[in-house]
C-alpha positions as CSV (number, residue, x, y, z in Angstrom):
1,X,-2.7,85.1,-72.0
2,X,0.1,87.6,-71.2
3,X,2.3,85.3,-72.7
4,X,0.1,84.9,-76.0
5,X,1.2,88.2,-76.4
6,X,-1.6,89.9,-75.6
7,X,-2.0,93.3,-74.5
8,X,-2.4,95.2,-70.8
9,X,-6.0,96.7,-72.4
10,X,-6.9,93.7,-74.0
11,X,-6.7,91.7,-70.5
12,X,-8.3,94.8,-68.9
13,X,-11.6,94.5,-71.0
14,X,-11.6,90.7,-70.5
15,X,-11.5,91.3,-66.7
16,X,-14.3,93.8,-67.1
17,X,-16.1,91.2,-68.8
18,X,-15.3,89.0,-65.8
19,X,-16.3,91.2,-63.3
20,X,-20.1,92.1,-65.2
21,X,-20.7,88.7,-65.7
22,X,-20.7,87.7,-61.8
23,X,-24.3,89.9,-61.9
24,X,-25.8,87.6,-64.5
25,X,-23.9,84.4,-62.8
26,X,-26.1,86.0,-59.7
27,X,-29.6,86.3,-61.8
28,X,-29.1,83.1,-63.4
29,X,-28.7,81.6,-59.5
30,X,-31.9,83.2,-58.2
31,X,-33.8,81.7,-61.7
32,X,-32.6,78.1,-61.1
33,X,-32.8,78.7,-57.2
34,X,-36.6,79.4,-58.1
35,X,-37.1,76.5,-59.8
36,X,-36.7,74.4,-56.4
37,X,-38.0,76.5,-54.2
38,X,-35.5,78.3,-52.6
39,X,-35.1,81.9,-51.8
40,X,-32.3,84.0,-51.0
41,X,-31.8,85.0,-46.9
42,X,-30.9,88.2,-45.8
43,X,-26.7,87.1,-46.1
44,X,-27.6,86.2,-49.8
45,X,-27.4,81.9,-49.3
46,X,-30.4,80.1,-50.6
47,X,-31.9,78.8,-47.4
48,X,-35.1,80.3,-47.6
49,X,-38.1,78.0,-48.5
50,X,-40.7,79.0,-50.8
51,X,-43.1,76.7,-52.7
52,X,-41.1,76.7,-56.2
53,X,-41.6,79.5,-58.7
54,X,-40.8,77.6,-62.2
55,X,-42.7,81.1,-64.1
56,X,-40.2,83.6,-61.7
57,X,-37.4,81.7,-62.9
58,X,-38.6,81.9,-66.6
59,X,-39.0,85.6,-66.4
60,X,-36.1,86.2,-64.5
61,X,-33.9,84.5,-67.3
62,X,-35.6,86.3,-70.3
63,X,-36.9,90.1,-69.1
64,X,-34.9,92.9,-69.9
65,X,-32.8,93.5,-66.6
66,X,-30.7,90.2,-67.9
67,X,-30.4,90.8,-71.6
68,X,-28.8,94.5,-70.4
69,X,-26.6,92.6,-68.4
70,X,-25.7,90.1,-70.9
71,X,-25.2,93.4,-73.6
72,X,-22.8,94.7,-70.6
73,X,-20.9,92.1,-70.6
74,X,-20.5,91.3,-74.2
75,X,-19.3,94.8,-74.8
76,X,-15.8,94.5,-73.5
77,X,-15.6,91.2,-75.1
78,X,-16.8,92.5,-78.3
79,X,-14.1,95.4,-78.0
80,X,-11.6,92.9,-77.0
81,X,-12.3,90.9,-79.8
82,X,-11.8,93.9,-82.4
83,X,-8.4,95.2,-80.4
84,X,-7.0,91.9,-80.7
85,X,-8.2,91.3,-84.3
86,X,-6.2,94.9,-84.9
87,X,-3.5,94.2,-83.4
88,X,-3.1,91.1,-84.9
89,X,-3.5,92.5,-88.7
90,X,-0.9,95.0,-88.3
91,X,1.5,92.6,-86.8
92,X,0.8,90.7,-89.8
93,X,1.1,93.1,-91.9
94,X,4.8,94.3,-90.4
95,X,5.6,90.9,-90.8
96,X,4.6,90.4,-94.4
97,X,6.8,93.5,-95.5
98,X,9.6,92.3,-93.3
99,X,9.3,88.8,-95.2
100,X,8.9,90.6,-98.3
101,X,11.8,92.7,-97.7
102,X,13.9,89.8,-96.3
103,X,13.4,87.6,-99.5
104,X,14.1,90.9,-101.8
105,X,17.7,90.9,-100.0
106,X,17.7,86.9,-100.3
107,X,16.7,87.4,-103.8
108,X,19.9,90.1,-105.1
109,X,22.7,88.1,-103.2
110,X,21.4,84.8,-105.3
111,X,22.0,86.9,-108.2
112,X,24.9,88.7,-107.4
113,X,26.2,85.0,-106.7
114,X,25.1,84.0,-110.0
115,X,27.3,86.9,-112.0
116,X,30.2,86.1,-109.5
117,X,30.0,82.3,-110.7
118,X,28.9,83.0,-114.2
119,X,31.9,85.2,-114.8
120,X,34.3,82.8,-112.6
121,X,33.3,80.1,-115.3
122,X,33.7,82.5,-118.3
123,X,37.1,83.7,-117.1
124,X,38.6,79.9,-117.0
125,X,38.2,79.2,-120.6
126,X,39.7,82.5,-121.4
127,X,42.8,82.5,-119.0
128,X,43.0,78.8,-120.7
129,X,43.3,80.6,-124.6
130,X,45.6,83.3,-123.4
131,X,48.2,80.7,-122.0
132,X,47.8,78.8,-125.1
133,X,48.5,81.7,-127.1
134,X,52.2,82.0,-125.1
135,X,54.9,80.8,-127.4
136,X,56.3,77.0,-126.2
137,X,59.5,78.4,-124.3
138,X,56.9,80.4,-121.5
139,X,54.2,77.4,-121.1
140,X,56.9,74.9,-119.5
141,X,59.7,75.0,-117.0
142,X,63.3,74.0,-118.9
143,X,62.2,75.8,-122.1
144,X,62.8,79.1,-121.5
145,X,65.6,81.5,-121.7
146,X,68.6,82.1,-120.4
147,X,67.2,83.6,-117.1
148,X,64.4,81.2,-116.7
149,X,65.0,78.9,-113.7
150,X,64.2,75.9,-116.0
151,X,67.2,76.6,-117.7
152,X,69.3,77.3,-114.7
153,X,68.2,73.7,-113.3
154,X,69.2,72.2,-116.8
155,X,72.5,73.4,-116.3
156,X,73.6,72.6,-113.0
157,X,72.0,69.0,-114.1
158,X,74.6,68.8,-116.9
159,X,77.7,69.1,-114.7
């Protein structure tokens, strides 16, 4: 359970549970021990024979010294169960705002990749118009002027 993530006092209440429930595990012995007959000795085995006691049993498993142990023992569960159910909501909660935040980030670098692409496309067409809008001798190599090293190819061609 440690590994389930939960909690030192979680465990703790569990084990108290544990521990309170070994009484009622004893009273719940003696009942069915009853039923056959039997009857604790003074080291606490069931060796002791009695003719059997089916009415002892019955009240022994439904008077008020076992439903105040069965109350003590759900009392740490029922604590654990609310810790736990705590705990878990506000790691879900932390965890929704971290997901929320996350997809916020996600969200602005999908746009921000959008504009970068969006003017990418937007700026080809345009660097296309402005070098149409050059006069013939700057589009191509060999058409230029006198310093252009079209033109300085040309002539060393020619001799």
């Amino acid at each position: 359970m440690v590994q389930a993530g939960f909690t030192t006092e979680e465990l703790d209440l569990l084990r108290r549970a544990q521990d309170r429930s070994d009484s009622l595990v004893a009273i719940e012995e003696t009942a069915m021990h009853a039923v056959r007959g039997e009857v604790r000795d003074a080291s606490g085995a069931f060796t002791l024979r009695r003719p059997p006691d089916r009415a002892m049993a019955i009240r022994t498993m439904f008077d008020s010294a076992y439903h105040h142990q069965k109350a003590r023992i759900m009392a740490p569960i029922d604590s654990f169960l609310a810790m736990a159910e705590s705990r878990a909501s506000t790691e879900l909660m932390a965890f929704t705002v971290a997901t929320a935040r996350a997809l916020r980030v996600i969200e602005a670098f999908l746009v921000l990749f959008l504009l970068v692409v969006l003017l990418l496309l937007s700026h080809a067409p345009l660097e296309g118009a402005v070098a149409g809008a050059r006069p013939p001798a700057e589009n191509h190599a060999g058409g230029g002027g006198p310093g252009t090293p079209g033109r300085h190819l040309d002539a060393h061609r020619a001799r």
